[in-house]
N, C-alpha and C positions, 0 to 999 in steps of 0.2 A: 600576687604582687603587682604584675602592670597593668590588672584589671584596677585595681589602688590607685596607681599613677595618674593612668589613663581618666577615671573620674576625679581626678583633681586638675586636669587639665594637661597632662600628657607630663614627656618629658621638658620639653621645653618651655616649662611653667614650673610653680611652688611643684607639681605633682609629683617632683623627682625627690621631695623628700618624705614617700608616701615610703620609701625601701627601705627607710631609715628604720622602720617599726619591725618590718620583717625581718632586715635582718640583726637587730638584736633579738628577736625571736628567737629566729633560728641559732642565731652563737647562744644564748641563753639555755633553751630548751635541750635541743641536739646536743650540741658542747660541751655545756656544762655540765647542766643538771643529769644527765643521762650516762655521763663519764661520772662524774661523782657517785651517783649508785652503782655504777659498775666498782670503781674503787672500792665505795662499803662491800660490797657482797665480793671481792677479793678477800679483803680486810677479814669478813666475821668469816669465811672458807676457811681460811688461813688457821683463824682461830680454833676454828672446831676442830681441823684438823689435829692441831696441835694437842686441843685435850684430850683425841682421843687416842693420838701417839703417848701424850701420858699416864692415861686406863692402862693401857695396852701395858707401860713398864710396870707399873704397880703389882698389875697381875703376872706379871714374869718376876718381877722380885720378891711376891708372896707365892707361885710357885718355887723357888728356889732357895726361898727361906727354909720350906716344908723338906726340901730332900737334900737342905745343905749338908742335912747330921749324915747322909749313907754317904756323901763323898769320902769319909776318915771312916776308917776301919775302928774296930772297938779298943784296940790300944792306944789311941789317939793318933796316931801316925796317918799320914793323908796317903790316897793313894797314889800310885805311881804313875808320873807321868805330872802331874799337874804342878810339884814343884819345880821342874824344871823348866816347864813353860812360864811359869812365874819368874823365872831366873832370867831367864831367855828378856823377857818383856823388862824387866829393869834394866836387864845390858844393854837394851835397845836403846831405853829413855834415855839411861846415862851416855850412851855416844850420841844420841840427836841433842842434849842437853850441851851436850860437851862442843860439839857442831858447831850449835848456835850460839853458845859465848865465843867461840872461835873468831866465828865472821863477825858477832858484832862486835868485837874487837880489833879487826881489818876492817871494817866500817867505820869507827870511830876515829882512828886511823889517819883514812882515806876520804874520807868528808870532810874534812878540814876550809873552814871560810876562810877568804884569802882578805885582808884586810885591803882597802883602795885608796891610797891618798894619793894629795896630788903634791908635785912636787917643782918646786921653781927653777930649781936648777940641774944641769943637765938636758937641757929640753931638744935632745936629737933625735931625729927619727930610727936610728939606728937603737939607741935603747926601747923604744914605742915596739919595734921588731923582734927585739930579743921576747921583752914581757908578751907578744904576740907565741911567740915560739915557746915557754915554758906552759903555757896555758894549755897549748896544744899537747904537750908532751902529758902533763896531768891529768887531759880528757884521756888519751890513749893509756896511760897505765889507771886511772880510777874510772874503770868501765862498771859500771855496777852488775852485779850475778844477774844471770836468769830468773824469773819467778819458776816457783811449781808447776810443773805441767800437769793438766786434769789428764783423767784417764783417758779420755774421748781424746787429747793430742796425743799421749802414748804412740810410742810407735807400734803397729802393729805384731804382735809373735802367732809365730807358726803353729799350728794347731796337730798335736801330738799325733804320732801314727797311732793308731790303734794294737794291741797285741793281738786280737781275737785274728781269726783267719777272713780273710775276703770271698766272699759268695764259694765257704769250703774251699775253696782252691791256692787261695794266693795266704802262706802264712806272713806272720811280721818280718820275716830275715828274704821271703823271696827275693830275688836281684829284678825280677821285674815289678813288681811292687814298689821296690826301694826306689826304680828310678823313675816311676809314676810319681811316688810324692815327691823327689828331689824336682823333678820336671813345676808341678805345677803350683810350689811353691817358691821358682824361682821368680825374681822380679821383673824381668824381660819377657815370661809366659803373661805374667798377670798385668803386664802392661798391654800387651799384642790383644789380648782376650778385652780388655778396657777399649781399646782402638775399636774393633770390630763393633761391640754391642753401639758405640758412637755413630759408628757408621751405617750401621744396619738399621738405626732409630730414625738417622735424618733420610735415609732410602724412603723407609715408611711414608714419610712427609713430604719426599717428592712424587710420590703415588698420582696418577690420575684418576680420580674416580669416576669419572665420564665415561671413559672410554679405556675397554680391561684389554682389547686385544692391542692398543698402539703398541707403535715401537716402543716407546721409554717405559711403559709396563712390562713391555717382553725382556728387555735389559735389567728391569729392575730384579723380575725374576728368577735372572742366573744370577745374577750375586745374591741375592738372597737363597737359592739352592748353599750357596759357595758358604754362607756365613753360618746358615742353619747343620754345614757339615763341621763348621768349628768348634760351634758348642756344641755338639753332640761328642764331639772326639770329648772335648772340653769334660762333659759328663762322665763319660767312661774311663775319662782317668781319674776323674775324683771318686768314682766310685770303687776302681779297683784298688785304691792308693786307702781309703776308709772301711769300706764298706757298703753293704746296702742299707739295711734297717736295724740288723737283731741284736747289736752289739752296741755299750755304750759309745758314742762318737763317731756314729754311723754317718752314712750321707744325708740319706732322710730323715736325720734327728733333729737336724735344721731349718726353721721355717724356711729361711733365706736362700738354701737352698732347695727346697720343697718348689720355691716360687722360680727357679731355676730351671727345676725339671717339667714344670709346666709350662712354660713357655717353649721350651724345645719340642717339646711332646706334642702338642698345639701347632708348630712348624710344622712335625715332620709329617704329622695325620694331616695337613692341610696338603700336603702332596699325592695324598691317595686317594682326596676326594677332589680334586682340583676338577674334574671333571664329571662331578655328581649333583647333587642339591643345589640351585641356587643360598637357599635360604641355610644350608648346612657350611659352606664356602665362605660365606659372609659373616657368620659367624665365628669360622676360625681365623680368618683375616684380623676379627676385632680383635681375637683375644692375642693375635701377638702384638698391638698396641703394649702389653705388659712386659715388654723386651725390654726398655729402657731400666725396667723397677730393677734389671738382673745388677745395672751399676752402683746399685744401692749396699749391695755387700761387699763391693770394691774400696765403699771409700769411709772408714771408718768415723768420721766426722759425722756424715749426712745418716749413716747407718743411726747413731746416737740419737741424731734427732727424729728419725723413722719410729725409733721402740720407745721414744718419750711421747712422742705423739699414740699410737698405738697402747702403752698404755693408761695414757690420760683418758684415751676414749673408752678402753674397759673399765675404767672407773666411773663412772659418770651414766651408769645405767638407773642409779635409782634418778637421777635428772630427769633423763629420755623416759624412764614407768611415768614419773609424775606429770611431765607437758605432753604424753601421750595421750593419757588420764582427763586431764583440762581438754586438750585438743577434741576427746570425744566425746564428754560432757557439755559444750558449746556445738557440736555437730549433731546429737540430738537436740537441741533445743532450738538452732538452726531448720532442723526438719521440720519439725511443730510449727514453726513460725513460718515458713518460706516454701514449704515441697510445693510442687506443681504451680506455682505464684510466677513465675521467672519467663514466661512466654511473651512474646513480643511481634505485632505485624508490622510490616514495614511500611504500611500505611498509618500513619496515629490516629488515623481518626477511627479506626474498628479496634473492638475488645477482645472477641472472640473469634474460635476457630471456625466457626460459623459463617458469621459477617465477612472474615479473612478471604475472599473467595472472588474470583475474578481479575482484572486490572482496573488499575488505574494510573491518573495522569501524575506525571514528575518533572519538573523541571531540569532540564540538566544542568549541571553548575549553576543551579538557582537562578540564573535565565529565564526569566517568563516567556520570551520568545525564542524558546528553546523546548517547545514540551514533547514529550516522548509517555510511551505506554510500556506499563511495568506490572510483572504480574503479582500479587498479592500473597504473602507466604507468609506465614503463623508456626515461630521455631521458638525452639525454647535456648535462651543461654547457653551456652557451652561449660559456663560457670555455673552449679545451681544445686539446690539445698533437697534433690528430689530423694534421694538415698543416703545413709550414713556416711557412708565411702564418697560420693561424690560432695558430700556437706564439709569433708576434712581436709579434702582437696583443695577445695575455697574457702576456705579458710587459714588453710597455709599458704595459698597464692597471698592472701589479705595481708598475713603477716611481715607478706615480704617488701611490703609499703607501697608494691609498683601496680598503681592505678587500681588502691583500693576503693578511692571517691565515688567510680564508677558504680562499683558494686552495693555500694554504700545506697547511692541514688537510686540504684537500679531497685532495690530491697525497701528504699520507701514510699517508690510508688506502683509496690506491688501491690494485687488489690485481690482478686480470688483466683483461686485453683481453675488452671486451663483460659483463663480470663488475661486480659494483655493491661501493661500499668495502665495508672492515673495517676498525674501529677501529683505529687508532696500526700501522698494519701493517709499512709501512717509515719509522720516523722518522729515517734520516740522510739522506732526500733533500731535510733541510729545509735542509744544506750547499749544496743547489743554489743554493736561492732566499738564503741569505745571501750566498754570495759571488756572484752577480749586483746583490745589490740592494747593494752594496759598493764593485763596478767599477762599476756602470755608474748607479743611483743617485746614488749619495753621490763616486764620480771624474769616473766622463766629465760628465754633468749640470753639476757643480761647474767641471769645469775649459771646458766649452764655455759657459756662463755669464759663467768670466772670462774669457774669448776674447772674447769680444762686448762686456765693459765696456774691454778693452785695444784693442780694436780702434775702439770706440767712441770713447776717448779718446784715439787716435792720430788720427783723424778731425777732431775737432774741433780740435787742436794745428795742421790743413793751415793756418786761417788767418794764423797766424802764424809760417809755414815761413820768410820773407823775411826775420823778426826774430833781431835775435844775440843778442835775451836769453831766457833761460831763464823758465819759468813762476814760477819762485820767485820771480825779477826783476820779470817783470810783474805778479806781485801784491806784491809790496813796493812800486813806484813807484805802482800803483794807489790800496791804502792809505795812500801820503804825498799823493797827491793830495786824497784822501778825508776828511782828517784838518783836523780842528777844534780851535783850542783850549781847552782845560780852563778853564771858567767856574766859579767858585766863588762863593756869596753870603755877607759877612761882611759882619754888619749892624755899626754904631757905635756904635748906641746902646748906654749899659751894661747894662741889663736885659736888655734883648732879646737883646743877646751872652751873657750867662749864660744865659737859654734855651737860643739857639743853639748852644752848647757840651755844653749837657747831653745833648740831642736828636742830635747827632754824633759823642757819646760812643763808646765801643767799649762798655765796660760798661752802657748802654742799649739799645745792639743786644743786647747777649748776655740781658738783661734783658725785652725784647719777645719773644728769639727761644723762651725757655724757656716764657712765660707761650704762646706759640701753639702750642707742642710738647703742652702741659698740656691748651689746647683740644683739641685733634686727640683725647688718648685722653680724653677725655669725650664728645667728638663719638661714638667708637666703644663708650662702655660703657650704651649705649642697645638693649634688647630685646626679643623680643614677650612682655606681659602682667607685665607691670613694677610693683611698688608705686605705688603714690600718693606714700608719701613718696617713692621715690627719682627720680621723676620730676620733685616741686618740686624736691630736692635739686639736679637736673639744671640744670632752670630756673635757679635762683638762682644757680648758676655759670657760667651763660650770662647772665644778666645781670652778673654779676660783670667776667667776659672783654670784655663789650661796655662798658663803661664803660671800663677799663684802655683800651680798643683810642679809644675817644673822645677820654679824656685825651691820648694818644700826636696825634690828631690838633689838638687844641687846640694842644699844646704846640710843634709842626711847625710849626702855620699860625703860632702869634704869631712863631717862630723866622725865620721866612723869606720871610713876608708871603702874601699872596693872588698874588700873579704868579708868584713864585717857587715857592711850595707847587706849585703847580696846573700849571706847569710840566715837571713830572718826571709822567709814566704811569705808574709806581708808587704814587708819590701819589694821583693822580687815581683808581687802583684799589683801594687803603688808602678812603679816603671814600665810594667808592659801598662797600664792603663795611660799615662803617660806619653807614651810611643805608638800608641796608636791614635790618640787626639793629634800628637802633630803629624799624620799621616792623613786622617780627617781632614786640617787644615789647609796643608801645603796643596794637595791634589785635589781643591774645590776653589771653583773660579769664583770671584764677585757675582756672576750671573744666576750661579747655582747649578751649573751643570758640572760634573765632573769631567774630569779628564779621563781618568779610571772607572770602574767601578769600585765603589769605594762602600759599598753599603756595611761590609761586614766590620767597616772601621769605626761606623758612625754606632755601632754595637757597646765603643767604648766611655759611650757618652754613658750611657746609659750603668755599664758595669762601674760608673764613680758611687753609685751606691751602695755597691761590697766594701767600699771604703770604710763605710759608718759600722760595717760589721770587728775592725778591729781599732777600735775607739774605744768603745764602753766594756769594762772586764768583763761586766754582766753577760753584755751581747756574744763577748768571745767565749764564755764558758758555758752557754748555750748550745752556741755551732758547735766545741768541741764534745758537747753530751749530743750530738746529733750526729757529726761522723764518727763515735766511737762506738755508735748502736747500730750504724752499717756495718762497722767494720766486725763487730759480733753477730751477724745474721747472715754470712756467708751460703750456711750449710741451709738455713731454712727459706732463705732467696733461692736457690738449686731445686730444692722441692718443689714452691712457687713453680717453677720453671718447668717441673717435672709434672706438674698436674694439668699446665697448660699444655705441653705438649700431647700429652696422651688423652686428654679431652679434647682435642684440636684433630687428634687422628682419629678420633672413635665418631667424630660429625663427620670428617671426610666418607669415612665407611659408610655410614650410615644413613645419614641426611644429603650427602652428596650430587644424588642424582634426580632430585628435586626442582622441577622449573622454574624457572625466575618469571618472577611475575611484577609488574609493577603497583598491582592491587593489593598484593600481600605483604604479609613479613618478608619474604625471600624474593629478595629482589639483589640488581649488581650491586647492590651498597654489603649487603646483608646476607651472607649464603656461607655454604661449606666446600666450594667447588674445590679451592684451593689451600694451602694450607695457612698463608700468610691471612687471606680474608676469613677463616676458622679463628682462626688466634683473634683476630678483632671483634668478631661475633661472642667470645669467650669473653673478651676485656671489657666488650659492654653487657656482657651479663654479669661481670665482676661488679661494675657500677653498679647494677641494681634496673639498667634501662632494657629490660626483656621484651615489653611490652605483651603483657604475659594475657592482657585480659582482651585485646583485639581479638574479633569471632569473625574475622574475614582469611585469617589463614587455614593454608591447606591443612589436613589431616596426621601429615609425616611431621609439620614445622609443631602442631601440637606434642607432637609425642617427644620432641626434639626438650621441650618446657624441663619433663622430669631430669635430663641430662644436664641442662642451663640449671637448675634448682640444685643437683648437688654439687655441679662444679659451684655455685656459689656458696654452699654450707662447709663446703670443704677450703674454698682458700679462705673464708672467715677465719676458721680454725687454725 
């Protein structure tokens, strides 16, 4: 794009509307069309699925058809047991039937529209106050019920003792048994044991990985002896309170628990070898990075969305056979086309490994009076199509969009085996890399993506497999449960009503909403080294705007009183933006220097454009489908959290001790020394900016690639 610009004459010419093209490209291309195919390949998932949940009853109702005659005995009489569960099942229906004419009968009731006239006489504020006060007494007795709660908000229950005997020794009635499980299912254990694993996670992350003997290591690892003896107690009472393996509802019948005793176990063997293998130490160091995963069966929310994800991914196997499949089939024909092609001297002007030999001259920083002797080296790619294994590697770097061009370039002016490029030599073998990055980019990716949101939400749908209403259903009776009635304030008074009418105007709205539109491009016709006058000029209609916007508030508050104004978070957002332009004002001299520091106030200039967000219904019932898809992502933002974390600890460990160089990837910008500059190194591989294809980093920052690749396959997902 500003190579575009730039040949049209830079920015500061026509050439700045060279971006125009890109970027509706890119909203086009990316945006659009690429989100739409994701939608369809949701769309027809969804679909399939569904047919083949319908096979699936077909053939349970033509099995059941076949052995409906053995359920009744040959006298016709059904067997026992099944009519009363039939009995059972209508007393049921009939009390949730009965339930729910109930309430919606106390519904009907209690929703009652309050009719609002206005009325001429009587016009004291004393009455304005009572009809204040009955409103309020109606909100407090017509609270509307609770919705249904899913099973994931369920409050947790206790998970039964076992009858079988504990490891032979401990039967069901032992008193120390009994006060194992009473112990560690009380709420204050499972809260103490939540604290610890918190604490002993962010220890992790205070780690130095520089330097293992300092003091803040050797601190770190007494409380970590201190924590690792918790959950171990922690373990031995769950298992003497359940079990070990052999019996249903054992300890280790539990994945969750399985992943429990691995981490402890990984603790305490990391104490016996604390002074053995380097490369054995390091190893169990990584693996209590998995400390944190133990709060996962703590908090039944996030737990839900662990086993939905989990098994969204064991579904999605034949996905992974089939772009494994493509993936290999493009990495032999890669080989054919490219093996031993990929070598390169750093000289251009030699082909082979032959000529490669000797020095020559180099300019440095392109300095002609700068020349320097440089010796002559003939290497092949680090990326390169020489073996199968090594073909599918590069091409799943390729997939990952990040500085595929390179390879792209590099692969058309390959030219023979062992032999170094030649410009543009074969340019149609760039048909390779488009139709791969085509299929298997932009289809398979896309459509295993929506495999995983469809399988995802086929998942969560298991709680309410019992239910015969449909999701449409359950969020309709949701929202009538939810639902409040429509309060309206219509003062008596005469005046005040004419206020009030003005202020609720349409032609007031339209009238605000132009005057903050007006703001907004004067907000933007501000620039560097600007006249004097047109800077008061600026001023003056910034004071102009903030008075307009004051009056508006004046006129609201007398309209609708102090309880009512302040009542509405609009309002209450209108005011502070309000209060802080005349704090802008008052504390800026004609000259332009403040008296204060005032910067964070002149913030409020700026926040007049949230303004325009509660004008248009459209625009408000946007932001509210936007904070109300935060406010359902709680448990899977924690995850997010949970994978940076423990990808952020596992490059500490690992990549840690790594030189900073300023030739390479790992430099002060970019490294794992610490845990805060890990997490950024993570956030910009979230982005996609690895820079995965530079052959000037170390060795360890390569290997560092395959960790960067599934932390980003994973927060994808």
């Amino acid at each position: 794009m500003y190579t575009g610009i730039r040949a049209y004459g830079g920015v500061a010419s026509v050439g700045i509307l060279a971006c125009i093209y890109f970027i509706i490209l890119f909203i086009c291309g990316n945006y659009i069309l690429l989100n739409v195919f994701l939608a369809i390949a949701v769309d027809n998932l969804a679909d399939a699925e569904s047919l083949t949940a319908i096979e699936k009853e077909g053939d349970g109702q033509e099995g059941e058809g076949d052995d409906g005659e053995g359920l009744k005995e040959k006298d016709g009489t059904e067997m026992p047991g099944t009519g009363d569960e039939d009995a059972v099942d209508d007393d049921y229906h009939n009390n949730t039937d009965d339930a729910a004419e109930s309430e919606e009968m106390e519904g009907d009731t209690s929703y009652q529209l309050q009719d609002d006239a206005y009325g001429e006489s009587k016009d004291t504020e004393d009455e304005d106050e009572e009809e204040e006060e009955d409103l309020e007494f109606e909100d407090d007795e017509l609270k509307p019920a609770a919705r249904p709660r899913r099973l994931s908000e369920a409050p947790k229950k206790q998970k039964p003792l076992p009858k079988a005997s504990s490891f032979f020794i401990f039967s069901s009635t032992n008193r120390f048994r009994l006060f194992c499980y009473k112990l560690i299912n009380h709420s204050i254990f499972g809260n103490v044991i939540l604290c610890c694993i918190l604490i002993s996670s962010a220890m992790l992350a205070a780690e130095d990985p520089l330097y293992e003997k300092s003091e803040k290591n050797i601190i770190l690892s007494k409380f970590d002896i201190f924590f690792t003896t918790v959950f171990t107690i922690e373990i031995c009472l769950k298992m003497i309170s359940f079990g070990f393996v052999l019996h249903t509802g054992a300890f280790c019948r539990s994945a969750f628990n399985l992943l429990d005793l691995l981490v402890v176990c990984v603790s305490l063997i990391a104490f016996f070898f604390s002074s053995g293998a380097i490369s054995v130490v390091k190893i169990l160091r990584v693996l209590r990075v998995l400390r944190p995963l133990r709060a996962i069966n703590r908090a039944k929310g996030l737990k839900h969305v662990v086993q939905c994800v989990i098994v969204a991914v064991k579904t999605i196997g034949n996905i992974v056979l089939v772009t494994c499949l493509l993936q290999f089939m493009f990495a032999v024909i890669g080989v054919q086309l490219f093996k031993g092609k990929m070598h390169t001297c750093n000289d251009p002007s030699k082909l082979t490994g032959a000529e490669c030999q000797g020095y020559f001259i180099k300019y440095k920083n392109g300095d002609i009076y700068r020349p320097m002797w440089e010796k002559r080296n003939f290497t092949n790619n680090d990326f390169n199509f020489d073996t199968v294994g090594k073909a599918m590697l590069t091409l799943f770097a390729v997939s990952t969009f990040e500085g595929w061009p390179q390879m792209l370039y590099l692969s058309i002016d390959s030219h023979a085996e062992e032999e170094g490029p030649k410009h543009n030599f074969r340019p149609f073998v760039a048909v390779y890399y488009i139709i791969y990055i085509i299929i298997i980019a932009f289809f398979m990716v896309n459509i295993f993506v929506g495999f995983v949101i469809v399988t995802f939400q086929n998942e969560g749908e298991q709680e309410y497999k019992n239910c015969e209403l449909d999701k449409n259903q359950r969020n309709c009776i949701e929202f009538a449960l939810k639902a409040k009635p429509v309060r309206r304030y219509i003062p008596k008074n005469r005046l005040q009503y004419k206020v009030w009418w003005l202020v609720t105007s349409q032609p007031f709205e339209y009238v605000i909403f132009v005057l903050i539109l007006i703001n907004t491009i004067t907000l933007a016709m501000k620039f560097h080294k600007q006249p004097d006058l047109y800077t008061k000029a600026l001023d003056i209609m910034n004071m102009i705007f903030t008075a307009v916007f004051a009056l508006e508030f004046v006129l609201k508050l007398a309209a609708f009183r102090f309880k009512n104004y302040f009542g509405d978070a609009w309002n209450v957002f209108d005011f502070i933006i309000v209060l802080g332009s005349f704090i802008d004002i008052v504390y800026s001299e004609p000259s332009g220097k403040n008296l204060i520091s005032i910067n964070f106030f002149r913030l409020f200039r700026v926040m007049r454009l949230v303004k325009l967000l509660s004008r248009g219904e459209g625009i408000r019932t946007l932001l509210w489908t936007f904070v109300k898809s935060f406010q359902a992502l709680p448990y899977v933002a924690l995850l997010i959290v949970m994978l940076f974390f423990i990808y952020a600890v596992i490059g500490m460990q690992v990549f840690g001790k790594i030189k900073l160089d300023s030739d390479t990837e790992i430099h002060r910008n970019n490294n794992f020394q610490t845990f805060p500059q890990a997490v950024l190194v993570l956030f910009r591989s979230a982005t996609g900016k690895c820079q995965i294809f530079r052959a000037t980093a170390p060795l360890e920052f390569k290997n560092a690639i395959v960790q960067k690749w599934s932390f980003r396959e994973l927060q994808k997902l």
